[in-house]
C-alpha positions in Angstrom: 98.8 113.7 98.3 102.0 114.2 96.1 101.8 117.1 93.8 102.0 116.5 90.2 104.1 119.2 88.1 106.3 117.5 85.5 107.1 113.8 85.1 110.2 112.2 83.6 109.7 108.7 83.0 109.7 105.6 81.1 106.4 104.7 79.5 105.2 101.5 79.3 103.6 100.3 76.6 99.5 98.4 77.2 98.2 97.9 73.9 95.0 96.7 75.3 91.7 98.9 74.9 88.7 98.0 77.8 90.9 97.1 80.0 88.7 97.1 83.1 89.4 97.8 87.0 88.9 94.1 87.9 91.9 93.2 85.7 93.9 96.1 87.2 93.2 95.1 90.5 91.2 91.8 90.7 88.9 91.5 93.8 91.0 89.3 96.2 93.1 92.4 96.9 90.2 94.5 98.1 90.1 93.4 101.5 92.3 96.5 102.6 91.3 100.0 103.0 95.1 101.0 103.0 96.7 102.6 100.0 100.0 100.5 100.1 101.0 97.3 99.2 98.5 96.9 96.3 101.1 97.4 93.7 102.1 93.7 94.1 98.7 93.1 92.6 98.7 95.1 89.8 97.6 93.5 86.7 98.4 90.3 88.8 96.4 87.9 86.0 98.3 89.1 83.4 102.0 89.5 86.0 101.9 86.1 86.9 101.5 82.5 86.0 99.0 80.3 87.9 102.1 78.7 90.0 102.4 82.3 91.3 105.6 82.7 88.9 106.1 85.9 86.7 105.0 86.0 83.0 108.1 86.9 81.4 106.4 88.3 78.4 104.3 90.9 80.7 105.7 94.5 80.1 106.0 95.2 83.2 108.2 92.2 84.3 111.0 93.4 81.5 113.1 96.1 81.8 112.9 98.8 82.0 109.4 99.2 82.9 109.2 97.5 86.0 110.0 101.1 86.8 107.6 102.7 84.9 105.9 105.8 85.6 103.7 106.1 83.0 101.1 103.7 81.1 99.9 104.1 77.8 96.8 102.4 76.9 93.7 102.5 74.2 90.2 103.1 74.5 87.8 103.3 77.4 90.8 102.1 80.4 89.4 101.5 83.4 85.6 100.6 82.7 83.9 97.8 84.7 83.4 98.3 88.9 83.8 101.6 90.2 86.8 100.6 92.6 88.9 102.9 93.8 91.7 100.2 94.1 92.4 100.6 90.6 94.6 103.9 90.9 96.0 103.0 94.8 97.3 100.4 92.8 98.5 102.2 90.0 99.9 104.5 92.4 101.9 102.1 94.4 103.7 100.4 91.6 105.0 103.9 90.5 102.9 105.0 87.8 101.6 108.8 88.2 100.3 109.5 84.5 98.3 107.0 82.4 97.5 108.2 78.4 94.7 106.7 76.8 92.0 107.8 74.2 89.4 107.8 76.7 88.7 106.6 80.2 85.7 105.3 81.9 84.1 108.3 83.7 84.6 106.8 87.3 87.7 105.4 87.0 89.1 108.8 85.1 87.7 110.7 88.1 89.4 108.5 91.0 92.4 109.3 89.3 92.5 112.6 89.6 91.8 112.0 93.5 94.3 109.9 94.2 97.1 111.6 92.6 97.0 109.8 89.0 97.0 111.9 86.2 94.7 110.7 83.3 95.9 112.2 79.6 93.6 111.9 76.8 94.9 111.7 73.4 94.0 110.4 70.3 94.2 106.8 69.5 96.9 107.4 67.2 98.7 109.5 68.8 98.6 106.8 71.6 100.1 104.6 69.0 103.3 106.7 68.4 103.7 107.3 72.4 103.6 103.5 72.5 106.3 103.4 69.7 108.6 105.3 71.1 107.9 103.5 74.9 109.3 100.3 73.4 112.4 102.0 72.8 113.1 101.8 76.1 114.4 103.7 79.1 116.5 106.2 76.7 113.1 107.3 75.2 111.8 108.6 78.3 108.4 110.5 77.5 107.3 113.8 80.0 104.5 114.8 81.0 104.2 118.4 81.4 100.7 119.4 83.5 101.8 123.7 84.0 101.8 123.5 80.6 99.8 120.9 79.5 102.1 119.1 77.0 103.5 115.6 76.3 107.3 115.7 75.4 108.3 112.9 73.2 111.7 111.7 73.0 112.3 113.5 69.6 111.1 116.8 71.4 107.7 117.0 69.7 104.9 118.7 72.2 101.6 117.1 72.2 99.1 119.3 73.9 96.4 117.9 76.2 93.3 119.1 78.2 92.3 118.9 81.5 89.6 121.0 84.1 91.6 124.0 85.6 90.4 122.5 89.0 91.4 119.3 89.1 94.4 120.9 87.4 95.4 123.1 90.2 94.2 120.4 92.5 96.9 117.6 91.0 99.8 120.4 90.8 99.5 121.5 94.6 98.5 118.0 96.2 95.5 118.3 97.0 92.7 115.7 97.8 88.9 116.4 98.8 90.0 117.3 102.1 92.9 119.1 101.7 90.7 121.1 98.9 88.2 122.0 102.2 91.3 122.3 104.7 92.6 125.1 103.0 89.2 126.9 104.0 90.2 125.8 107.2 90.5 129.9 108.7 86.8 130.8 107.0 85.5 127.5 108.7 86.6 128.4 112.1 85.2 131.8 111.8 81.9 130.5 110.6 81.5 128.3 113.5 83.2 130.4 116.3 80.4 133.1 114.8 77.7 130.5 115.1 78.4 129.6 118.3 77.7 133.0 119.6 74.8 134.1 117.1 72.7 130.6 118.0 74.2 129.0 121.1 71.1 126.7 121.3 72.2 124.9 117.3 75.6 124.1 118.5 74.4 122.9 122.6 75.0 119.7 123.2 73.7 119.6 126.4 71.0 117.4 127.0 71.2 115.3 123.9 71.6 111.7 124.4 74.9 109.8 123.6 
């Protein structure tokens, strides 16, 4: 996973609040366990047209947010299924940070597993980060995680709160299993002492295949 420190970015601006997983990813894209390629589907009912053409007045088919790297929303983003699509997808358009009020509880925690980093901040806060996204891409907004801040243009530091473990997970790349991995020396002792302390739990000699 890609570690998250600070992030430069244009912001693009969803004034939308409820905005569920199935519309950030609808269900005809969850046939693949794979992580790429779902960015093509991102917010594909509101992207395109029913000819398969793009919706011209969809933020991110304008410039410059096709390029965005950070969404702001409203209230309760990513409610509805808990699939964890909705951030692959997310992730493989280029978005790495989405600010909101509040996210739905599963949703909010696939983020932080996959590499997204969810901000909350008040709703009108949201409002002036969302004002100064439609600037566009000279109003670039960062995200500073060390130090827990959002930059905007004008300089003004917004602070925000997030767990000191998911925190330290997001800034040095680390997923569930690379979390365990780096226990990796303590596990192999453990089992290398098991092995001689109770050969009999660790046999596999006679069991059947």
């Amino acid at each position: 996973m890609t570690p998250f420190t600070t992030l430069t970015g244009v912001a693009a601006p969803l004034p939308m609040a409820n905005v569920d997983t199935d519309k950030i990813i609808p269900s005809r894209f969850l046939k693949t366990i794979e992580r790429t390629g779902l960015g093509k589907g991102l917010f594909s009912e509101l992207r395109y047209r029913p000819g398969g053409e793009e919706n011209p007045d969809f933020v991110l088919n304008r410039e410059p947010y096709r390029h965005a790297e950070i969404l702001i929303a409203f209230e309760n983003f990513g409610c509805g299924s808990s699939r964890e699509h909705a951030p692959w997808a997310l992730l493989d358009f280029g978005i790495r940070c989405v600010i909101a009020p509040d996210f739905a509880d599963i949703f909010h925690n696939n983020c932080f597993k996959n590499g997204v980093l969810p901000v909350k901040l008040p709703h009108a806060v949201c409002e002036k980060l969302m004002e100064d996204a439609r600037l566009g891409g000279n109003a670039r907004i960062t995200v500073d995680l060390p130090r827990q801040v959002v930059i905007r243009p004008d300089g003004e530091e917004i602070p925000f709160n997030v767990d000191p473990l998911r925190k330290h997970r997001l800034l040095n790349g680390l997923d569930d299993i690379g979390e365990t991995m780096q226990r990796a020396s303590a596990i192999d002792a453990f089992e290398a002492q098991r092995r001689t302390s109770q050969p009999w739990a660790t046999s596999t000699e006679g069991v059947a295949g």
